[in-house]
Every structure is written in C-alpha cells, then in structure tokens.
N, C-alpha and C positions, 0 to 999 in steps of 0.2 A: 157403080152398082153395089159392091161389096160393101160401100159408107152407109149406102139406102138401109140397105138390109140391118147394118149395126143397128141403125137409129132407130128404126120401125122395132128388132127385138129391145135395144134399150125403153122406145117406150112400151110395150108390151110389159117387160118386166114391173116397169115405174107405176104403170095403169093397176097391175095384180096388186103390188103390195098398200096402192091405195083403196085397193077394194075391199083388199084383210084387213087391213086396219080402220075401215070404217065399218065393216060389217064386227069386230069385234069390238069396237069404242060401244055399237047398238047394243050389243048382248051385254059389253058391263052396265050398261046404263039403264036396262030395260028387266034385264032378271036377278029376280033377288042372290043374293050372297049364300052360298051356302053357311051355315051356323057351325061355328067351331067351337073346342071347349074351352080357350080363351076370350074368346068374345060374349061366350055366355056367363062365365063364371068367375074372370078378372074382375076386381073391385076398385072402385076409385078409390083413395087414401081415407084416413079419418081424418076427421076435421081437428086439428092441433092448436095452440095458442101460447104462444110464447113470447113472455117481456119484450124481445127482441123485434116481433112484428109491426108493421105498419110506420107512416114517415116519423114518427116521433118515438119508436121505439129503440130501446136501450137494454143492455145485458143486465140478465139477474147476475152478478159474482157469485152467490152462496150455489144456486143452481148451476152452475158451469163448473165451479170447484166439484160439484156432485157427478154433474157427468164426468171429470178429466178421472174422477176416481174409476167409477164403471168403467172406462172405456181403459185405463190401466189394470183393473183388476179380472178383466172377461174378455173386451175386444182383441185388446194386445197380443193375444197370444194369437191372433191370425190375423188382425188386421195393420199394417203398418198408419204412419200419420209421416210419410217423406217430405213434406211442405213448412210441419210445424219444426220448430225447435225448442229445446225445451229454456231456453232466455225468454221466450214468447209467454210462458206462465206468470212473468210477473205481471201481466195484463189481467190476470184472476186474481191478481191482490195476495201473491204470494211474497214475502222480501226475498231479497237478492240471495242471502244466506240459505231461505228454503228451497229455490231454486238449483243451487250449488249442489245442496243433500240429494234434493228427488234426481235431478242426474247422476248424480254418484251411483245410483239406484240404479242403475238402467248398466247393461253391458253393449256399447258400442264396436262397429268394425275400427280395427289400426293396424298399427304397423310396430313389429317390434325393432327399440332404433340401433339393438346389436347388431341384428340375423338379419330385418330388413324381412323377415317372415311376419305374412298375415296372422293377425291376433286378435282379442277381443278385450278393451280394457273399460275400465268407470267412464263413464260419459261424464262431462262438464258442460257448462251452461250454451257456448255455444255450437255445441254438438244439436245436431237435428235428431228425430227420434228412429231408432233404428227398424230395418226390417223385423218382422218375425223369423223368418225363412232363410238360407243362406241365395238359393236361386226359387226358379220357378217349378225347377222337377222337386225339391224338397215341399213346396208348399203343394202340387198337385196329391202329392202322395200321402199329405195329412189331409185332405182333405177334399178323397174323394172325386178325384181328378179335376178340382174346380182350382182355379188361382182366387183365393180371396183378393178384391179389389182394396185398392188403399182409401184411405178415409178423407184423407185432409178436406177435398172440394168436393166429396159424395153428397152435398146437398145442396151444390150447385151443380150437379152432375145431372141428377135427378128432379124430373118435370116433378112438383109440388113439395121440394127438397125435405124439412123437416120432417112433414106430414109423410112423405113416403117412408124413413127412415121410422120414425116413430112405429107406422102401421104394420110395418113389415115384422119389427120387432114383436109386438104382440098379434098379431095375428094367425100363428100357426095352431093347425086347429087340423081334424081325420077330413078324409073327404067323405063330401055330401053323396047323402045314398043316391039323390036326384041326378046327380054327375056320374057316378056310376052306372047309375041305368040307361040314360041318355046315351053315354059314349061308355061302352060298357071297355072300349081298350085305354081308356084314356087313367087308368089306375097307375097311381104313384108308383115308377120304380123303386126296386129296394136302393138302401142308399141315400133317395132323396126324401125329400118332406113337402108336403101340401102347403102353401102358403097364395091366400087370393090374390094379396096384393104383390106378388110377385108376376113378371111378366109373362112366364108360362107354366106358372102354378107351382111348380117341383123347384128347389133350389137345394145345392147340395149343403148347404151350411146348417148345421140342425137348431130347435129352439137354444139360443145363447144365454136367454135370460131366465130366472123363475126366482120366485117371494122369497125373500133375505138372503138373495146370494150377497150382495155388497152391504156390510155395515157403513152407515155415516155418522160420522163423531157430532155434528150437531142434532143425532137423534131424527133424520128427517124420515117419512117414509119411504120402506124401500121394499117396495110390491112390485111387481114386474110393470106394471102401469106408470108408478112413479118414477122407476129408472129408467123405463125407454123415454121417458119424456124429457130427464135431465140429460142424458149420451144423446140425443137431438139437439140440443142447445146448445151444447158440446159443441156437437158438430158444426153448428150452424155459426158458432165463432172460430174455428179451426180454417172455414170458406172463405170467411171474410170478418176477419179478427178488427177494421177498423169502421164496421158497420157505424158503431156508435157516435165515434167522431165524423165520419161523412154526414152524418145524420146535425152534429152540432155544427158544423161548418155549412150545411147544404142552407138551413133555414136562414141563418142574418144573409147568404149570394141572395138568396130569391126575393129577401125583404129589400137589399138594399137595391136589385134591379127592379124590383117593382116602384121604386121611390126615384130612381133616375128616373127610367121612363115616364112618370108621371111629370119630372121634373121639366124634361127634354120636350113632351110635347107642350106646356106652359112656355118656353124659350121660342117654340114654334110658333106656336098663337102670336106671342108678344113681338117677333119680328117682323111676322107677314101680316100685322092687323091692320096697316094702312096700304098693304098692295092689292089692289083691284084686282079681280079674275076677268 
C-alpha cells in the first residue's frame, strides 16, 4: 500500500511539473517579450574592411605597424596582450635589432638573481608582453571596479571580431533623449559611459581614443576613425598572427585535392568501363 501511495504522489508530482512547463513553453511562445533597453537600443557593429578579410586576404604591414603603435601608446596602459611576445614583431617587418630595442622598452616581471626578490627588469625579445597591473584588485581600482580584458584573441572572442572592436572604439556618444524617456531609469551611472555597441550600453572604460592622440612617422592619418581601424588590424593579427600563411598554404591543399579527385574518379571510369552492372 505504502509503494501505491509513493507512485500515485510521484506521479502526481511528474503530471504538475509537466503541466508548468507546458502551460509556460505557451505563454513564451504566444506573448510578446517585453522591450528592454538593450534590445532596443544595442546596435549591431559597423561594417569594417580590412586587407586581412575574406579567403585570399592578407596583412597590411604598414597598417599593423600603426595599430602595434596605438595599442603601445593608449591601450597598454590597461590593456595587457599575454599571448603575444614581443620576437612575434618581427612578423611586422621589424629586424631582429628593432625587436631587441622595443623590448628593452618595456619593463618585465623577474627575479633578482642575488635576493631571489621579485623585480622588474628590460624585457628581451623573448619575453611576452607584460601585464599592465600587478594583480586584479590594482587593475579594479584604476579602473572603476572593472578588470580590463586582455587583448590578444579579443577578436576572436568577440561575435563580429574586428568590426566590434573598431565600433566600439568610436562609438561613444550622450544618450539618446528617446532612451531616456522611454526608460526613464535606464540613465548612465556616474562612472560609466554610454556606448550602443556595447552589450549593455554602459561600460567602465572611458573614450580611449580622440584626433592626434598618436603621431605616425609615415605621416598616416590619425583621426580617431583612422586609428581605431589600424589597433583592429592589430588585433586581428595578435588572434591569429598566421592568418596569411593559412591563407597561402589553404589555396594549392584545395587546388591540388580538387585535381586528385578529378584524377581518382578518371581511374574509376577507366577500371570499371568493361564491368557490366
């Protein structure tokens, strides 16, 4: 009697929560969503184009030399690159020798080899690029209680990679009075800054770029427009630094299996041509 009783409440139970859960599956699927202030007012990327795009696309060097300078002379100071190092530059067409200099440039963690006490000395070629920060509470506390994110694969991190890093960069802008009045709580805390193409509007990192912050010694433009677009290209060889060569190696695999298989099923034809089905 006591097992009856279990089974009858177990199903009981099992019958309810098919009943919630089908009378709720109805209500998402039959009433509209209510409207929030990111769903109205998040913007998809701008539309970007970079040498490096599509199957036969390849790195600008002079453009990538321009972002690794941007991204040294503004990101650095919050953003780390823990993936690159800096022997990896000679891939910009820098020599060995400039390589050697720009990390001499940089202050790395070590070890002093008297004391055996933590220290900070010249970075060499293959040192990786160091943090900003020493831990996470120093970087919270520059910045707002936010940890800046590291860069290295930030556009392969991110759905429309380039494009979102680009957009992001120039798009901080006041909010719309429409968005105010709509959601009239939905106004930027102090602190933070308005940005659409960020995922929920407000991000703590303020505009990082604005017109001639970085000079380029080949004279290139350097308008907040022209440099978020070369620190994207940056990036987007920092993700995947051997794009180019995948890209030379991908085309003669596809030519030369496209020219087997042609060849294989000709071998095919030629051995079954006299076997009857």
């Amino acid at each position: 009697m006591v097992r009856l009783i279990g089974i009858l409440v177990g199903l009981f139970f099992t019958g309810w929560l098919l009943v919630t859960f089908a009378v709720g599956a109805y209500s998402a699927a039959t009433e509209p969503a209510l409207p929030t202030v990111e769903h109205e007012f998040h913007k998809h990327p701008k539309a970007l184009h970079l040498a490096s795009d599509g199957p036969f696309g390849k790195f600008d060097i002079e453009q990538l030399q321009r972002g690794y300078k941007v991204y040294k002379e503004v990101c650095s100071a919050c953003h780390s690159l823990r993936h690159v190092a800096f022997r990896d530059l000679q891939q910009l067409g820098y020599s060995e020798a400039q390589v050697k200099a720009e990390a001499a440039a940089w202050q790395v963690p070590g070890v002093d080899p008297v004391t055996g006490e933590a220290n900070t000395r010249p970075g060499v070629a293959t040192d990786y690029f160091p943090k900003p920060f020493a831990n996470d509470i120093a970087a919270r506390a520059a910045n707002n209680n936010a940890i800046p994110p590291d860069l290295s694969l930030m556009t392969k991190a991110r759905h429309d990679g380039a494009a979102y890093v680009y957009s992001l960069l120039t798009g901080y802008q006041e909010q719309p009075a429409e968005l105010l009045k709509q959601f009239p709580d939905a106004k930027t805390p102090d602190g933070l800054h308005y940005n659409p193409y960020f995922a929920n509007l407000n991000l703590a990192m303020a505009p990082p770029l604005s017109d001639g912050q970085v000079t380029f010694d080949d004279g290139s433009p350097n308008n907040l427009d022209a440099m978020a677009k070369d620190v994207s290209a940056f990036l987007v060889w920092t993700a995947e630094p051997t794009l180019a060569k995948r890209h030379q190696t991908g085309w003669p695999v596809v030519i030369f299996l496209i020219i087997l298989t042609g060849l294989a099923y000709l071998a095919y034809r030629n051995v079954w041509r006299n076997v009857k089905h």
